[in-house]
Residue, then its C-alpha position, 0 to 999 in steps of 0.5 A: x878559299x876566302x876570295x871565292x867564299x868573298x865572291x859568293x857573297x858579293x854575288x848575292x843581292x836583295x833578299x837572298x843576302x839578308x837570307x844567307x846572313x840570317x842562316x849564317x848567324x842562326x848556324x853560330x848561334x846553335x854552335x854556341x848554344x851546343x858548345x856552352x851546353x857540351x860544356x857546362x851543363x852536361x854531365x857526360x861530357x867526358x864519356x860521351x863527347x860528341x853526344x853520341x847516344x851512350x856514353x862510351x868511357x875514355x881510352x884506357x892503357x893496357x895497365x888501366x885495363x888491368x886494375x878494372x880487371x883487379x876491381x871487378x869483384x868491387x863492383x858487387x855493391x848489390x845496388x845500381x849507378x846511373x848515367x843517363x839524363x832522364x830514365x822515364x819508366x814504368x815502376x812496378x814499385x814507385x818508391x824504389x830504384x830501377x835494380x833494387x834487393x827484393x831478397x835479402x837471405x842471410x841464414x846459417x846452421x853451422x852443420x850443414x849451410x851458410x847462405x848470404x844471398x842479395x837477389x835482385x829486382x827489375x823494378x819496371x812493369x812490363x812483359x820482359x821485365x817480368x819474365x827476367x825476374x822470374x829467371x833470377x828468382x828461380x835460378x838463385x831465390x830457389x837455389x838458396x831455399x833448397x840449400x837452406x833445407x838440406x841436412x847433409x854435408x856443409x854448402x856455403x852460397x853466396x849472391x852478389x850483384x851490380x846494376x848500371x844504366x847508360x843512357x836508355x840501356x839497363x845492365x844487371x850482372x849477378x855473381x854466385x859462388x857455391x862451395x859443396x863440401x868436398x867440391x872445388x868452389x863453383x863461381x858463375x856469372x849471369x847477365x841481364x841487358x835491357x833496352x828501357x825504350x824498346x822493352x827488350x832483351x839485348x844480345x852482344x850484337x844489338x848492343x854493339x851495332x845500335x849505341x855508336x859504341x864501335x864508331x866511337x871506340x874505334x873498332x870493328x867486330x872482326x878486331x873485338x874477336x882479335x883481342x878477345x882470341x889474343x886475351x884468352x890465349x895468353x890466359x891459357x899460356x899463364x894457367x900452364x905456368x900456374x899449374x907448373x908451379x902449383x899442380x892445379x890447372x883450369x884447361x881452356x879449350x882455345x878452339x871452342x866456340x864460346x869466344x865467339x862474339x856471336x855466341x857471348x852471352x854474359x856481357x854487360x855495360x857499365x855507367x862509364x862506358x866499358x863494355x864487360x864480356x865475362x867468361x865465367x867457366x863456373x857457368x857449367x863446371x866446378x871452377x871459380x875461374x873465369x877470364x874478363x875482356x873489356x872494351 
């Protein structure tokens, strides 16, 4: 490789030797200038290594994965982590952050409720935007006002939520828990994926298939369903074992459709890189079971 790399060289003469070394040396300088930039100046270099585009978290074991699992409920901290360089938005209020509490309900008759509800804003002033939050304000602004004017039987409601930004995708993910007197707890998950560039809503496919996230993670789409299948089976294995021992049990069906990667629909990204799909079984029945998936 060096002697024909030598004879090439020698092959050139005037001006195209000048020429070759010119571009060589612009080539070693650009390397240099991206490795010194990579390294020292910037901020993602050890979720996004290869400057992909988003920044993708590194590989985690199985136990690692599991104590993200045992945090989940720590995300809600009704505020938003960012992880991009540069967020150029149009604000809707310019003094507040991209996710922000535009309603805070904190209310209690001891006869009859007991609301506590964070209910977030998407503080960007475009068509899409507002159309999300008009959704979040009538499935939980609402929600926590009607609760608030009942005057029969004890409802207890709470509303968390969490809010990342990864490079130019926006993830807002909002928990509610309603406890009607005489109901089991009901624990439902909603969430919101918004491109800042595009203005627009993202489904689990546009976000997998336009980020780099499989290349970089390494996957494919037919091995998120394995893991997703494998996941869920051995959560419904463990429920039987519960339901031996303490008489309850939240059935999963493992033929339905909803573990269908195209038919996911609560999903979200975190500012570190992890890809959360949440099955939250509360979304449509009185449960607090639920079953998180991470990539």
């Amino acid at each position: 490789m060096i002697r024909e790399l030598r004879r090439f060289v020698n092959s050139l003469t005037g001006p195209r030797k000048y020429i070759f070394f010119a571009v060589l040396s612009l080539v070693c300088i650009v390397a240099l200038c991206l490795g010194i930039y990579a390294q020292f100046f910037y901020k993602y270099s050890d979720t996004d290594v290869f400057m992909l585009g988003i920044n993708i978290g590194s590989e985690k074991n199985a136990e690692e994965i599991n104590i993200l699992k045992s945090n989940f409920n720590n995300l809600f901290t009704n505020s938003i982590l960012i992880n991009s360089e540069n967020v150029r938005v149009d604000k809707l209020e310019t003094s507040k952050d991209l996710v922000y509490t535009v309603y805070n309900l904190v209310n209690e008759d001891e006869n009859y409720y007991s609301v506590n509800a964070q209910i977030p804003i998407l503080n960007i002033n475009t068509g899409e935007a507002k159309k999300i939050n008009a959704e979040i304000k009538k499935q939980f602004y609402d929600t926590a006002n009607e609760i608030m004017r009942r005057s029969e039987e004890n409802t207890i409601y709470s509303v968390s939520y969490a809010s990342f930004i990864n490079k130019d995708i926006l993830s807002i993910v909002i928990k509610s828990s309603l406890k009607e007197e005489n109901k089991s707890e009901k624990v439902s998950v909603k969430t919101y994926n918004y491109s800042i560039p595009e203005g627009k809503s993202l489904s689990l496919d546009d976000l997998l298939t336009s980020s780099n996230f499989l290349e970089a993670k390494g996957l494919t789409m037919q091995s998120m369903q394995n893991k997703i299948n494998d996941e869920i089976k051995i959560a419904y294995n463990n429920a039987k074992i519960i339901a031996e021992q303490f008489g309850t049990l939240y059935e999963r069906d493992l033929s339905s459709s909803i573990y269908k990667i195209e038919n996911t629909t609560t999903f979200f990204l975190t500012q570190d890189g992890y890809i959360y799909i949440v099955y939250a079984y509360g979304n449509n029945d009185y449960t607090n079971e639920m079953d998180l998936i991470i990539f």
